[in-house]
C-alpha positions in Angstrom: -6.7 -79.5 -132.5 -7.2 -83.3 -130.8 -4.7 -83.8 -128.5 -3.0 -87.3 -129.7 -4.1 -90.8 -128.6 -1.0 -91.1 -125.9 -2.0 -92.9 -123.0 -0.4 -90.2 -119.9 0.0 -91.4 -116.7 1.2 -89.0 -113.9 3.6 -90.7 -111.3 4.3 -88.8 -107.9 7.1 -90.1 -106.3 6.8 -90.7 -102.4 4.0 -88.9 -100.7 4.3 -88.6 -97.5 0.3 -87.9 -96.4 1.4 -85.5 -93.2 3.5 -83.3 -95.1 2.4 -83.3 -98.9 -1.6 -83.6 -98.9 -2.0 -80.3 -100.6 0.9 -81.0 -103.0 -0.2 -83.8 -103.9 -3.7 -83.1 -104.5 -2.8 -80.1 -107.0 -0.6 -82.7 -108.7 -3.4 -84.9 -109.6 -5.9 -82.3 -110.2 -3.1 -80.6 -112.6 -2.8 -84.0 -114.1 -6.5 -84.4 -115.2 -7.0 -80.8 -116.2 -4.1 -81.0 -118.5 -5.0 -84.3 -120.4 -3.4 -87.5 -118.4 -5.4 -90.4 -118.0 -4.4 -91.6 -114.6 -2.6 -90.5 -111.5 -0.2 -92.8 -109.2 1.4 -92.0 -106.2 4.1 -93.6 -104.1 4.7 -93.9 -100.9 2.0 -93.9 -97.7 -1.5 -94.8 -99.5 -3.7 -91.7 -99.0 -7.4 -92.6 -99.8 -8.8 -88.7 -98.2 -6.7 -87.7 -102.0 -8.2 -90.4 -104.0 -11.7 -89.7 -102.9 -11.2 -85.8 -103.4 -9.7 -86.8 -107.0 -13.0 -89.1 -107.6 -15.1 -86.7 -106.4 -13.9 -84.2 -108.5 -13.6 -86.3 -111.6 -17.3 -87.1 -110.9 -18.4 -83.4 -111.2 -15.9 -82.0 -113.9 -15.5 -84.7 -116.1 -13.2 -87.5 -116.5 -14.8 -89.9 -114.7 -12.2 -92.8 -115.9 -9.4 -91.0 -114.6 -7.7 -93.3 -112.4 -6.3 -93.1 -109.4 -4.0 -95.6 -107.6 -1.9 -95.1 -104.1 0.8 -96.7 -102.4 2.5 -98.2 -105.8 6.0 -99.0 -106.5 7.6 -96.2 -108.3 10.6 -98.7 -109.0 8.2 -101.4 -110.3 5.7 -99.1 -112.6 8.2 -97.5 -114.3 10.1 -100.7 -114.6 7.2 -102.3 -115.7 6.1 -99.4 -117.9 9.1 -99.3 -119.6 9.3 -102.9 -120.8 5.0 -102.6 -122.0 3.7 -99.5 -122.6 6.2 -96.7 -123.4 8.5 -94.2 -122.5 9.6 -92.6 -118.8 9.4 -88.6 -118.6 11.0 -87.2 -115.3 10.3 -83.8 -115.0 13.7 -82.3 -112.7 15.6 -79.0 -112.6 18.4 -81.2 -113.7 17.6 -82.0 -117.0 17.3 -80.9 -120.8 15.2 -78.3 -120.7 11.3 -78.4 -122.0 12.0 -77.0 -125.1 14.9 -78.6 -126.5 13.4 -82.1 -125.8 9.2 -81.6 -126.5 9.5 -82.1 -129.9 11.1 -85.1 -129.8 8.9 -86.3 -127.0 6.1 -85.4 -128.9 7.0 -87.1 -132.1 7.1 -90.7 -130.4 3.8 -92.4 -130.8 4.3 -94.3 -127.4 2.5 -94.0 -124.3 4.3 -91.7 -121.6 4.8 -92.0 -118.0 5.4 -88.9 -116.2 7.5 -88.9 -112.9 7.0 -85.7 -110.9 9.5 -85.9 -107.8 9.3 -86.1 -103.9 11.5 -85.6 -101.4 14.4 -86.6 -102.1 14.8 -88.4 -105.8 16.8 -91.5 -105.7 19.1 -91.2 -108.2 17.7 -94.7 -110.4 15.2 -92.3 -110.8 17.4 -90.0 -113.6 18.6 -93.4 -114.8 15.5 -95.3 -115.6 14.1 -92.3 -117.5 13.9 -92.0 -121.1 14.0 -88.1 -120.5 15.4 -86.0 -118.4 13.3 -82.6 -118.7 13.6 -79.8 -117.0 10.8 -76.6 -117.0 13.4 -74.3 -116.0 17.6 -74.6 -114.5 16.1 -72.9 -110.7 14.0 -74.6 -107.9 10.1 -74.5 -108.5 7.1 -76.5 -107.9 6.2 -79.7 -109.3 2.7 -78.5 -109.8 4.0 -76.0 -112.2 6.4 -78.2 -113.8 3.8 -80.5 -114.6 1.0 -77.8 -116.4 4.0 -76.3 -118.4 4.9 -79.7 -119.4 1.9 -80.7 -120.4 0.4 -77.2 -122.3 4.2 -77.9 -124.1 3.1 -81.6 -125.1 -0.2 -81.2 -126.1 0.0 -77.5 -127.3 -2.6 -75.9 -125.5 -4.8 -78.5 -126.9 -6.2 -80.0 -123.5 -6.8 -77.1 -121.5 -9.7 -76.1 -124.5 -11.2 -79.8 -124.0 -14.5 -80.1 -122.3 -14.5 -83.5 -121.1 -17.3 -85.3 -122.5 -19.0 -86.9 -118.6 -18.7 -83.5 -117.1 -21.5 -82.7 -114.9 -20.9 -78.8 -114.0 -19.7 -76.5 -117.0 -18.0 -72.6 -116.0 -19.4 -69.8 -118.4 -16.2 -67.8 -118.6 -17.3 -63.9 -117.9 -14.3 -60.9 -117.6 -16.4 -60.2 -113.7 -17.7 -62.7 -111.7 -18.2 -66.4 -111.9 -20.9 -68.6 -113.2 -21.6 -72.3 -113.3 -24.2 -74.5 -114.4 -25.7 -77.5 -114.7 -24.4 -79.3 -117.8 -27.2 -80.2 -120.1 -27.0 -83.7 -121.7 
């Protein structure tokens, strides 16, 4: 199955680069694995994650996944809002995953992904389209993301083989091999 033409952009609210570097790293690298097209992050601009992104991008595939840092959580999904489609916030709080991905899934618009951060200010849950939540008890935002994405695109990105990548895993039940992709 082709996942559908939606443009998804992954938003991670407020990084805080001495804290969340880890964090937010898996958040991006979870991002491009499971089919979004770009990655923003608010808060203190950490180029060490952009690079590592890049870098990654540049072996694996993807190499026009984009990365921005230090944006205005408040102005992109403002702005995404009134352009290019509809605001996802993944939270504990809200409807769960599976009584709102069909109706997520049916809309033909572009979708903007908020993963939270610290603390998430409550215009946050207001400025949404959706409210979704993986599951009603604390858990990672990594892991909220991947479900939430394998539910949107049904599985369908994580069989994709991105078409610029450079290195290609040979899946084997023992060890582990990679190769050079041929072109």
């Amino acid at each position: 199955m082709t996942p559908p033409a939606w443009r998804i952009v992954v938003l991670r609210l407020e990084h805080r680069p001495e804290r969340d570097k880890r964090l937010t790293t898996h958040l991006g690298l979870t991002a491009r694995a499971f089919g979004a097209k770009a990655f923003w992050v608010s808060g203190v601009p950490d180029q060490k994650i952009a690079d590592a992104l890049r870098r990654i991008c540049g072996h694996w595939g993807v190499q026009g996944f984009e990365v921005r840092m230090g944006v205005s959580w408040r102005d992109q999904i403002r702005t995404w809002k009134r352009s290019q489609g509809e605001v996802v916030h993944l939270t504990m709080y809200g409807i769960h995953v599976d009584d709102a991905i069909a109706e997520i899934r049916a809309s033909p618009r572009d979708k903007l992904i908020v993963v939270g951060g610290p603390k998430v200010p409550a215009e946050v849950f207001d400025l949404a389209d959706y409210n979704v939540a993986v599951g009603h008890q604390p858990h990672s935002e990594v892991a909220a993301l991947a479900v939430f994405l394998d539910r949107l695109f049904q599985g369908s990105a994580l069989r994709e083989l991105p078409d610029d990548a450079q290195f290609v895993i040979e899946p084997m039940r023992r060890g582990k091999r990679v190769r050079k992709r041929q072109p």
